[in-house]
C-alpha positions as CSV (number, residue, x, y, z in Angstrom):
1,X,0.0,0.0,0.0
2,X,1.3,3.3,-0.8
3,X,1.5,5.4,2.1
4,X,-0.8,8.5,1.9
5,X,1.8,11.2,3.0
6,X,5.1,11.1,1.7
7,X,8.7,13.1,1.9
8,X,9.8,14.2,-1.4
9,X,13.5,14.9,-1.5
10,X,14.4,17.4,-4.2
11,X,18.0,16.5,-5.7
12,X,19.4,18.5,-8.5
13,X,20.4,15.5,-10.2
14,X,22.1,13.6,-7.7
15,X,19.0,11.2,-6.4
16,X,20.5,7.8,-7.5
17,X,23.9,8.7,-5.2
18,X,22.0,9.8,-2.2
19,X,19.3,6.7,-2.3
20,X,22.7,4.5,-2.0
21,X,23.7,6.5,0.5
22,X,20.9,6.4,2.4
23,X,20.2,2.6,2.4
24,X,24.2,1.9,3.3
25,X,23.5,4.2,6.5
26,X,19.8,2.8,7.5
27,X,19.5,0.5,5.8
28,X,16.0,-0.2,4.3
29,X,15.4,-0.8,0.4
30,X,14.3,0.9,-2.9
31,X,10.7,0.8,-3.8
32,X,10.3,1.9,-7.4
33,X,12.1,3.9,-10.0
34,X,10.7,6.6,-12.4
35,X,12.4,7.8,-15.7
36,X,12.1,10.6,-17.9
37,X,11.0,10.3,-21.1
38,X,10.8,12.6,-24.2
39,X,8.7,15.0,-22.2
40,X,11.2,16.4,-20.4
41,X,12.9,18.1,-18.4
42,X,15.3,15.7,-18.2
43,X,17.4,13.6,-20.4
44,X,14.9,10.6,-21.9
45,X,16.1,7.8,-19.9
46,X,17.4,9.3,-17.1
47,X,16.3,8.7,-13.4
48,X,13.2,10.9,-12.4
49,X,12.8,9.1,-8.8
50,X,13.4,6.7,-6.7
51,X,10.8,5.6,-3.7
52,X,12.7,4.0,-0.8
53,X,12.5,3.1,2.4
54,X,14.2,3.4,5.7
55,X,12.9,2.5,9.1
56,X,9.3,1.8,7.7
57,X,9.0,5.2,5.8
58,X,9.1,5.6,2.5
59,X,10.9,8.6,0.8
60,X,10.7,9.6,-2.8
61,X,14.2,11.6,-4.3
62,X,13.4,13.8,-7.2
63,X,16.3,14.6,-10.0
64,X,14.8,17.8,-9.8
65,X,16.6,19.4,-12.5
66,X,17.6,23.2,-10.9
67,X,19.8,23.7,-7.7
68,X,17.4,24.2,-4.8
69,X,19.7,23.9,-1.1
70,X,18.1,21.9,1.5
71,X,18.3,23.5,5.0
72,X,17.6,23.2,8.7
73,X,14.1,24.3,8.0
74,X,13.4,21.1,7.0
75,X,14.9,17.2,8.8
76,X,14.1,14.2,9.3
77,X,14.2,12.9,12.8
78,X,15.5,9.8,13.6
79,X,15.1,8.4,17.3
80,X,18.0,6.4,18.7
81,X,17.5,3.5,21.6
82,X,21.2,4.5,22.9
83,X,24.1,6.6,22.6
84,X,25.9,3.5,20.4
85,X,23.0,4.3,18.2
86,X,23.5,8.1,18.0
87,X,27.1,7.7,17.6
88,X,27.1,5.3,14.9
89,X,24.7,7.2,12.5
90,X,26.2,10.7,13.3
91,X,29.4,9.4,12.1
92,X,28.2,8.3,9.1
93,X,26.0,11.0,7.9
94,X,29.2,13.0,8.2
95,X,31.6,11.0,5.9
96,X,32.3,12.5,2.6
97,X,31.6,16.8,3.5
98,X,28.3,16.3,6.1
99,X,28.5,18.7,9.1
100,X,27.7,19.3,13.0
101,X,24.3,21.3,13.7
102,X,23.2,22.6,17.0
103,X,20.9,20.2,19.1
104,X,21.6,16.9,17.5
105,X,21.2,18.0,13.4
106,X,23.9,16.6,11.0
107,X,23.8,17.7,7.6
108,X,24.2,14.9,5.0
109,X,26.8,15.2,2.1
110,X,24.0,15.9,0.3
111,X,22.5,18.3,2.1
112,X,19.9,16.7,3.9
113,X,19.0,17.4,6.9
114,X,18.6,14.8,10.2
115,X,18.0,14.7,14.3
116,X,19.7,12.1,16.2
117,X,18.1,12.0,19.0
118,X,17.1,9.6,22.0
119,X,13.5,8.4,22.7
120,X,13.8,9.7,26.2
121,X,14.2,13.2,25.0
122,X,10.8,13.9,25.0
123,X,9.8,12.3,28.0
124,X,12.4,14.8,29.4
125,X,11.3,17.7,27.9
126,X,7.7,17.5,28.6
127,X,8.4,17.7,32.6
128,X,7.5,21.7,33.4
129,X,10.3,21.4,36.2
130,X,13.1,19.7,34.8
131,X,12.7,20.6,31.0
132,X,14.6,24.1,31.6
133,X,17.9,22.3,32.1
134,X,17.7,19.4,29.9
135,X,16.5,22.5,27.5
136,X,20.1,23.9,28.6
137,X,22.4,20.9,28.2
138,X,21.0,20.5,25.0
139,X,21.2,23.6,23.4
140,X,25.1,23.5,24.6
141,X,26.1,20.5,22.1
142,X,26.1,19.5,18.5
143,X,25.7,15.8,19.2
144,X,23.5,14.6,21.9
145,X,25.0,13.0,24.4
146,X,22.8,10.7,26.4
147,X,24.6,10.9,29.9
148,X,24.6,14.8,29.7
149,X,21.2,14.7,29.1
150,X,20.3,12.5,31.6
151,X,22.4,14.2,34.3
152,X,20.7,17.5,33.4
153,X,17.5,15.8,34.2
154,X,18.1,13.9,37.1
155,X,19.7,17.2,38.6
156,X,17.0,19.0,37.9
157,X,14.6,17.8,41.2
C-alpha cells in the first residue's frame, strides 16, 4: 500500500547517489524507480525518482533538475535506543563533507538534513520542572549525548 503522505526529497540530479547512501547508513530498500521520457525536463532515460525506504517510511528523491539547497528548516528525525545508536549514525551521515548542527542536526553530504536524537528526550522535555535544564544541556552541544542529558534531568529535582 502506498503510504498516503510522503517526503519528497528534491536532488538537483544527484538522487540515485544519495538513495545508496541512504540505504548503506539505514538500511531499508528501494521501492520503485521513475524515468524521464521525451517529455522532459530531463534527459529521456534518465532517473526521475526513486521511492525508498528506511525504518518503515518511504521517501521519494526527485532529479529535480535546478539547484534548490536543503536546510535546517526542513529534517528528518530519527530516534535512537542508545548513545551506540547516536554515535554510529552521526558518524556516518558525516563522511564525505556532512557537518555538526546545533541540538543533534547533522547535515548529509548531500544536504539533507537529520536529528539524532534519543526516545527519552521527549519524556524529558515534557516535565514543566526539569525541562529548563535538559533544554540547557542540549542547546550546549552539536551531538547529543545521552549521559549529559540525563544528568541534566536527574539534577533538575
Amino acid at each position: 500500500m502506498t503510504q498516503k503522505l510522503q517526503t519528497c526529497l528534491w536532488f538537483n540530479s544527484n538522487a540515485e547517489p544519495a538513495v545508496n547512501f541512504y540505504l548503506s547508513v539505514f538500511g531499508g530498500h528501494e521501492i520503485d524507480r521513475l524515468y524521464y521520457n521525451n517529455a522532459g525536463p530531463g534527459p529521456e532515460g534518465s532517473v526521475l525518482s526513486i521511492t525508498f525506504e528506511i525504518y518503515g517510511q518511504q521517501l521519494i528523491a526527485l532529479n529535480g533538475g535546478t539547484d534548490v539547497a536543503f536546510n535546517h528548516a526542513m529534517s528528518l528525525l530519527v530516534r535512537c535506543e542508545n548513545q551506540t545508536e547516536i554515535d554510529l549514525l552521526w558518524d556516518k551521515l558525516l563522511v564525505n563533507g556532512g557537518r555538526t548542527l546545533q541540538c543533534g542536526w547533522v547535515q548529509d553530504q548531500f544536504g539533507v538534513c537529520w536529528q539524532i536524537v534519543p526516545n527519552m528526550l521527549d519524556k524529558m522535555l515534557q516535565d514543566k520542572q526539569r525541562a529548563p535544564a535538559v533544554m540547557t544541556a542540549l542547546l550546549s552541544m552539536n551531538k547529543l549525548n545521552i549521559p549529559q542529558l540525563e544528568a541534566a534531568y536527574q539534577n533538575s529535582r
